[in-house]
C-alpha positions as CSV (number, residue, x, y, z in Angstrom):
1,X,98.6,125.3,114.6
2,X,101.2,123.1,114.3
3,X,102.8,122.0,110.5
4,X,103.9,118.5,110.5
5,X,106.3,118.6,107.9
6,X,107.1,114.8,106.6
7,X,109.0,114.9,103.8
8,X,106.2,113.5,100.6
9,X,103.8,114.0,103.3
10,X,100.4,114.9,101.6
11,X,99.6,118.8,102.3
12,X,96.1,117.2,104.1
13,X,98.7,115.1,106.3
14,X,100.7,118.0,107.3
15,X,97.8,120.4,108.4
16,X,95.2,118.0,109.8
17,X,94.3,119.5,113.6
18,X,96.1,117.7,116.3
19,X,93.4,119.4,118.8
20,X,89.6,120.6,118.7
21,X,90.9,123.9,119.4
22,X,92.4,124.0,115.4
23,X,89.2,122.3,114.3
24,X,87.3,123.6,111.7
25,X,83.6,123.1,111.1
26,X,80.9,120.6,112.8
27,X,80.1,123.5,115.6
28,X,77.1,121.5,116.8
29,X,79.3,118.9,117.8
30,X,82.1,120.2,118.7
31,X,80.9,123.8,120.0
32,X,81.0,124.6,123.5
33,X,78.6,122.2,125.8
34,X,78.2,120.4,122.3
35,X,78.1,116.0,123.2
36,X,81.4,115.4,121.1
37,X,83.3,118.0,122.4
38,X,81.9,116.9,126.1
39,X,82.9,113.3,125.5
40,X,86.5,114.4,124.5
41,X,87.0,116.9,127.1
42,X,85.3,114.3,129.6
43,X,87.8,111.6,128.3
44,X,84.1,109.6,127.8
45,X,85.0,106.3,126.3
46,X,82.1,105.4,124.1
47,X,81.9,103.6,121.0
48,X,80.6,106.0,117.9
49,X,80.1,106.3,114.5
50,X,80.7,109.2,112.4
51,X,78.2,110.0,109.7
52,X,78.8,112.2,107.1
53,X,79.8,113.8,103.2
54,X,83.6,113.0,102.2
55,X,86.1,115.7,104.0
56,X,84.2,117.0,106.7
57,X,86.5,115.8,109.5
58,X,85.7,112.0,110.4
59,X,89.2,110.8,110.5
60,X,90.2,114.0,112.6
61,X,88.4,113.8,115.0
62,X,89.0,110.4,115.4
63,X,92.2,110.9,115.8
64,X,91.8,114.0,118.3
65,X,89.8,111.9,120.4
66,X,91.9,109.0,120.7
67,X,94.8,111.3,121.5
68,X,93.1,113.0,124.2
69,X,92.0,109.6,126.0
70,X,95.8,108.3,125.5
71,X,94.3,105.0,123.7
72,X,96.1,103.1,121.6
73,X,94.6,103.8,118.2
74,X,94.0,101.3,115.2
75,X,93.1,102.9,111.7
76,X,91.4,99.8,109.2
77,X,89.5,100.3,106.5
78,X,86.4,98.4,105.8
79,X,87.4,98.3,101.9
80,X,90.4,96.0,102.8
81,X,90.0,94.8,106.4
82,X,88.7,91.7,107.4
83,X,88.8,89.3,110.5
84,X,92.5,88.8,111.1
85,X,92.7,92.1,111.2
86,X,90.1,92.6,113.7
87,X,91.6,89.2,115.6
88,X,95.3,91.4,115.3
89,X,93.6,94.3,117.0
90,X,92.0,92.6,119.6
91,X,94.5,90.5,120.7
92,X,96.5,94.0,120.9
93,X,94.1,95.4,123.2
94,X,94.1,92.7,125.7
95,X,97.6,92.9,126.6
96,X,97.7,96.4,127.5
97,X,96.1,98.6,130.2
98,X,95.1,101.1,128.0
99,X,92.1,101.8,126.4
100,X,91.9,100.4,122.3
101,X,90.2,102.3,119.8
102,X,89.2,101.0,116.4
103,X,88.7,103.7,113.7
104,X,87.1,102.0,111.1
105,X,86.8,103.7,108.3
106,X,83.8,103.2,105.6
107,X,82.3,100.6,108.1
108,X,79.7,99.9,105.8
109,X,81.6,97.8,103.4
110,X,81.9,95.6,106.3
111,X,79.5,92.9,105.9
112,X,76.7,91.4,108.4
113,X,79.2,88.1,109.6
114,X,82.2,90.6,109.5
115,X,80.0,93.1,111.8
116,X,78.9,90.3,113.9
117,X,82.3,89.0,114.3
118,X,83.1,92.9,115.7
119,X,80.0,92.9,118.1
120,X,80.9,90.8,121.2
121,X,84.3,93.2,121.2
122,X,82.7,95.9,121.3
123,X,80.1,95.1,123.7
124,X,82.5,94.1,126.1
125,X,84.7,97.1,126.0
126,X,87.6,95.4,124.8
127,X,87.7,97.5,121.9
128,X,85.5,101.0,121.8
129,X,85.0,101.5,118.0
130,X,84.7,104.6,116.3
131,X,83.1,103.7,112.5
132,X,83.1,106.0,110.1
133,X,80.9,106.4,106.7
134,X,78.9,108.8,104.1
135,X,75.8,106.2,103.8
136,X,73.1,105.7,106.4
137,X,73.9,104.2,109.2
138,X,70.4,103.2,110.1
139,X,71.0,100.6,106.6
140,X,74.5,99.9,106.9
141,X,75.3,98.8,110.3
142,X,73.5,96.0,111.8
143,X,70.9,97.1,114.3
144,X,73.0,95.3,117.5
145,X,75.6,97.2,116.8
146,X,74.8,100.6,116.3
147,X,72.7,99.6,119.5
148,X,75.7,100.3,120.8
149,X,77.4,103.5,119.6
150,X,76.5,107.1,119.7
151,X,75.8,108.6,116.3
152,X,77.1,111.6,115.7
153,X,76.1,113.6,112.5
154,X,78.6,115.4,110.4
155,X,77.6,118.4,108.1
156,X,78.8,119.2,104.7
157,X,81.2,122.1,105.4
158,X,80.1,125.5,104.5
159,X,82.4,128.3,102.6
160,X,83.3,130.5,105.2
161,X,84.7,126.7,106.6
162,X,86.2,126.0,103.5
163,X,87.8,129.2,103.0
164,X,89.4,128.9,106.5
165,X,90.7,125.4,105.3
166,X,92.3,127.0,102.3
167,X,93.8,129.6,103.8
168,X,95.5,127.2,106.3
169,X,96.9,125.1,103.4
170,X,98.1,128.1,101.9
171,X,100.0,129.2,104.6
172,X,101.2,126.1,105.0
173,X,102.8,125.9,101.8
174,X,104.4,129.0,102.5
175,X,106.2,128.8,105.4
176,X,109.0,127.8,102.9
177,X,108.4,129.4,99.9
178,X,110.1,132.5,98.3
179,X,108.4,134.1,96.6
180,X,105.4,133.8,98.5
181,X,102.3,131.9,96.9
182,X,99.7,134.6,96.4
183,X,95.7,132.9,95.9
184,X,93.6,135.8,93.7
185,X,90.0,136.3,94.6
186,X,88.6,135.1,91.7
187,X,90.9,131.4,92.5
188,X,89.6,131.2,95.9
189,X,86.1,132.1,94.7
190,X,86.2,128.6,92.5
191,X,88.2,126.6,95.2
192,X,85.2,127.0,97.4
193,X,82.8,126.6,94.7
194,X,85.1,123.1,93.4
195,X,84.9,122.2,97.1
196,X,81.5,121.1,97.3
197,X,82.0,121.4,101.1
198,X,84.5,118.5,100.9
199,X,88.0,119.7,102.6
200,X,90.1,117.2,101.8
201,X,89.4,117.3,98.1
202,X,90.0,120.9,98.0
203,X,93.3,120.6,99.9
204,X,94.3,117.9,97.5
205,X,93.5,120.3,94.7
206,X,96.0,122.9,95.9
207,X,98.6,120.3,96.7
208,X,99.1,118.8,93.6
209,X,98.4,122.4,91.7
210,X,101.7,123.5,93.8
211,X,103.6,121.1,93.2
212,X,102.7,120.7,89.3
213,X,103.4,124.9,88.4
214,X,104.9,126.4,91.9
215,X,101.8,128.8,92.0
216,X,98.0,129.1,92.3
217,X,96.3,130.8,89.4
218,X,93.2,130.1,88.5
219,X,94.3,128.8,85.2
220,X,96.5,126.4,86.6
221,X,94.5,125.5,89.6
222,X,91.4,125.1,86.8
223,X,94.3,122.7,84.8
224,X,94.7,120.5,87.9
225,X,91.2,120.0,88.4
226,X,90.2,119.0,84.7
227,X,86.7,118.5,85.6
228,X,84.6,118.7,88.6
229,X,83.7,115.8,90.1
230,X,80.0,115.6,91.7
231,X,79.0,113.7,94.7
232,X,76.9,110.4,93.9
233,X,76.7,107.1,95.3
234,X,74.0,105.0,93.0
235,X,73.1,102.8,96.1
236,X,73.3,105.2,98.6
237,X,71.7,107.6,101.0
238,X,72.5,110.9,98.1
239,X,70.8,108.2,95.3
240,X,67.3,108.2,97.5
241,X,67.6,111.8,98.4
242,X,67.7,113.1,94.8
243,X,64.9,111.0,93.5
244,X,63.1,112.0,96.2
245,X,63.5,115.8,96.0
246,X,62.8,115.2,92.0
247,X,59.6,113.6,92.8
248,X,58.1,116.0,95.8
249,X,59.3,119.4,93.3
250,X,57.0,117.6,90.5
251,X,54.2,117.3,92.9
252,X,54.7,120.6,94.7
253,X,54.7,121.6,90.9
254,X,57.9,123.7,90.6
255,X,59.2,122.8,87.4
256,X,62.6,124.9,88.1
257,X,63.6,122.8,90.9
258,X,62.1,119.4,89.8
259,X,64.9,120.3,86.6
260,X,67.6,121.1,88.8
261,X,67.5,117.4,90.5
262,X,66.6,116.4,87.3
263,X,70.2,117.5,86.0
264,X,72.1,116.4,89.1
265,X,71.0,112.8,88.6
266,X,71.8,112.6,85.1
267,X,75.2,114.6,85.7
268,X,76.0,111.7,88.0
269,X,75.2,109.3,85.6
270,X,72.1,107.8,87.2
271,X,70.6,105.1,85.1
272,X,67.8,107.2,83.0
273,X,65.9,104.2,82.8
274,X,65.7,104.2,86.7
275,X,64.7,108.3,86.3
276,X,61.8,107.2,83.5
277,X,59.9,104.4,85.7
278,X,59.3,106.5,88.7
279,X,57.9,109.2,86.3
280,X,55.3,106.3,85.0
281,X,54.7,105.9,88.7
282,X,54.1,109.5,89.6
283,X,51.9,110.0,86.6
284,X,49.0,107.3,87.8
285,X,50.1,108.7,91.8
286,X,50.0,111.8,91.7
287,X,48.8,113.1,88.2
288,X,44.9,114.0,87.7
289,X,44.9,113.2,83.4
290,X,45.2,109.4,82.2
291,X,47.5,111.4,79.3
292,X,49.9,111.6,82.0
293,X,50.5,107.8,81.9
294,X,51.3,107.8,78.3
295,X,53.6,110.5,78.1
296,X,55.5,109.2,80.9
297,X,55.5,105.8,79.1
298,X,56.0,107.5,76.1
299,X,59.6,109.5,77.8
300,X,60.7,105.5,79.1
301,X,60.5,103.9,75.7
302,X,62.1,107.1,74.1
303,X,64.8,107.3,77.0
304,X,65.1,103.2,76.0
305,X,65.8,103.5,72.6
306,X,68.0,106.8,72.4
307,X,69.7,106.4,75.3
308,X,72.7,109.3,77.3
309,X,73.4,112.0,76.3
310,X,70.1,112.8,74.2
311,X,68.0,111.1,76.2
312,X,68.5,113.6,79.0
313,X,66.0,116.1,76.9
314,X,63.5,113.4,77.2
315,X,63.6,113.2,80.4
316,X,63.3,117.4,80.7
317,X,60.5,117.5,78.1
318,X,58.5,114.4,80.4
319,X,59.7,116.1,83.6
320,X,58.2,120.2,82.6
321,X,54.8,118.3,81.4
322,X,54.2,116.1,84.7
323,X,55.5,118.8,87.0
324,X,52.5,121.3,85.6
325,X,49.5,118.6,85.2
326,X,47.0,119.1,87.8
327,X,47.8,116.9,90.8
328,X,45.4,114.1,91.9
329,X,46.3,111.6,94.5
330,X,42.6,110.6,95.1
331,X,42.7,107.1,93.0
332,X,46.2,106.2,94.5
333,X,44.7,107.2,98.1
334,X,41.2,105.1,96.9
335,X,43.8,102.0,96.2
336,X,45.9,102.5,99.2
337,X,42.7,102.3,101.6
338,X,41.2,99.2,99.9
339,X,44.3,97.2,99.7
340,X,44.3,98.4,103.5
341,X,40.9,97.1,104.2
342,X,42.3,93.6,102.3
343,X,45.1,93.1,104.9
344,X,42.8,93.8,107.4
345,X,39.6,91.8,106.9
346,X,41.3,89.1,104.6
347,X,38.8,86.9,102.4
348,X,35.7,88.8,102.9
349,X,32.6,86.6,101.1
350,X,31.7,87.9,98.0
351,X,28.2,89.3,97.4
352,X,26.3,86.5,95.9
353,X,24.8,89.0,93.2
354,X,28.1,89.5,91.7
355,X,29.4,86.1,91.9
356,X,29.6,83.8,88.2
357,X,26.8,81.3,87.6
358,X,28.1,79.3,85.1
359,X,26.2,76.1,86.7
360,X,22.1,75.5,87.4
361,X,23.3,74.4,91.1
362,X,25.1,77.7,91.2
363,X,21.8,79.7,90.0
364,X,19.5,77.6,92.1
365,X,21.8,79.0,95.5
366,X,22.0,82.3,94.3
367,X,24.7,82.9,93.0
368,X,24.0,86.3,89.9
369,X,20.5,86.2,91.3
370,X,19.6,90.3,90.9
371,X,22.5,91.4,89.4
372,X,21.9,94.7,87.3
373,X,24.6,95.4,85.0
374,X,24.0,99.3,86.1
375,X,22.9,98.9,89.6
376,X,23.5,101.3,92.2
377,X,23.1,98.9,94.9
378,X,26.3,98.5,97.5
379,X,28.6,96.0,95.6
380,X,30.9,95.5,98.4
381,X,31.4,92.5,100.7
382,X,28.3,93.1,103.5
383,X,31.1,94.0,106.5
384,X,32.3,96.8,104.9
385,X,29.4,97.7,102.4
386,X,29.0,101.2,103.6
387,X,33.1,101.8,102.4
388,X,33.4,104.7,99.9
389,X,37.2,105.0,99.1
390,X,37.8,107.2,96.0
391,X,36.7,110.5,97.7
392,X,34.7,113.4,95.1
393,X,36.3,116.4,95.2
394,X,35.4,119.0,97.7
């Protein structure tokens, strides 16, 4: 491929593909018969929004696609952006013949009236927008919009990927460098490791390592780095995904990996207090012993009080005890079908054997008349008497 060399051009600048043919990564969209690719080699103007971890080639592609159509091509973020710059862009558009893209990156931080504002533009084809974002589309973008656009899914890049990209940057960096940079095993081993699947961070890495020490030793790349930073976003589509996997490991009862997301949350600094109250609600949902409930309330009052870092074994010691209690979702089932039968049937008349009598009237019409504080007699209302939600075990 092609170097661009800018001078004080970021290494990522230099090297980013100016064709799919230098891409690298996102195979099922960009593989042979894949839609992207088809839409770019088709010259398919359609408005799109690129979904995906940091680094795995939104802006790229962007780019690549805008270049092949020939459109003239607008790059906002959401972060900064607003409606004169959408008003700049549009009045842009309508004074050429050419098509206008909008790459609009981290769409999300665009709010509903800023979205709606972009909607009739889009709609009408005077602009074809190409969002992109890490967080859920599906929550982020107003439904009339992403009406209009074709999703397209980007994956977190794998090694082999990654240590294509490095090897790229490498070379780049070489091309006027004497003596030639050499990258050991063992540093390309923990580039791809530092990576996290994330290509631009990992490019970053080596572009500032160079131009700190003139080489790329692990010691110095290590130096660079400081510490490695882990992918979180506390209101986003990565928060749910880890509490999630940290609750379905406790109920599949594999205490190894119900740990493991266990430690990635509190790595990224989750709010333990957030980690505590959905163990109180596993341990009456999905827990068979009421001594469930008070350890878990017993691990939120301890995780209130002591607090990060020491809470963390709190957390691990609650975690190991919940994840091996024998599971029992029959009383949270039970609830779930009465509460069902609520919304459904609404105000259903109460037995008058169960009602209060605290009134002769009340006793002359009935009302406690045969109660039994011990009786086995159908309690519910008449229309669904015959009911029987908590289930005995098989």
């Amino acid at each position: 491929m092609n170097v661009v060399n800018l001078p004080h051009s970021p290494l990522a600048s230099k090297i980013r593909p100016q064709k799919l043919s230098e891409f690298i990564g996102q195979k099922h969209l960009v593989g042979k018969d894949q839609p992207l690719r088809l839409a770019i080699d088709n010259k398919k103007l359609i408005s799109m929004v690129f979904w995906g971890p940091p680094g795995t080639g939104k802006t790229t592609l962007g780019k690549i696609y805008a270049q092949k159509l020939k459109a003239n091509l607008f790059e906002l973020s959401a972060v900064s952006a607003g409606k004169n710059d959408i008003k700049k862009v549009v009045e842009s558009a309508k004074k050429t013949e050419l098509p206008t893209i909008l790459f609009l990156d981290e769409i999300h931080r665009f709010n509903k009236a800023q979205q709606d504002f972009l909607l009739p533009f889009v709609e009408t084809g005077i602009i074809t927008l190409i969002g992109a974002t890490t967080e859920n589309p599906s929550f982020e973008i107003i439904s009339p919009l992403l009406s209009r656009c074709r999703v397209f899914i980007l994956k977190e890049l794998t090694d082999q990927e990654i240590s294509q990209i490095i090897s790229r940057a490498v070379a780049a960096l070489n091309q006027n460098q004497k003596p030639k940079l050499i990258l050991k095993k063992e540093a390309l081993e923990w580039l791809i490791l530092v990576a996290n699947g994330d290509a631009r961070q990992v490019i970053s890495i080596i572009d500032n390592c160079y131009h700190l020490y003139h080489q790329l030793s692990l010691e110095n790349l290590k130096k660079t780095v400081q510490s490695r930073p882990i992918r979180f976003d506390k209101q986003g589509d990565e928060h749910y995904n880890l509490i999630s996997s940290f609750i379905k490991c406790m109920r599949a009862s594999n205490v190894d990996a119900a740990l493991y997301y266990l430690a990635r949350m509190v790595e990224s600094g989750q709010d333990p207090k957030f980690i505590a109250r959905r163990m109180v609600v596993f341990a009456s949902e999905d827990v068979a012993s009421p001594t469930a409930l008070v350890v878990a309330n017993a691990v939120f009052r301890a995780v209130e009080t002591v607090g990060y870092p020491e809470c963390q074994e709190n957390l691990a010691a609650g975690t190991v005890y919940l994840a091996q209690a024998p599971k029992d979702r029959r009383a949270y089932d039970a609830y779930m079908a009465a509460l069902a039968d609520v919304k459904q049937f609404g105000n259903l008349p109460i037995p008058l054997n169960l009602r209060n009598a605290p009134t002769k009237l009340m006793k002359e019409i009935g009302y406690s008349k045969g109660y039994e504080m011990y009786s086995k007699a159908p309690l519910l209302p008449e229309k669904i008497a015959s009911k029987k939600y908590f289930l005995d075990k098989k």
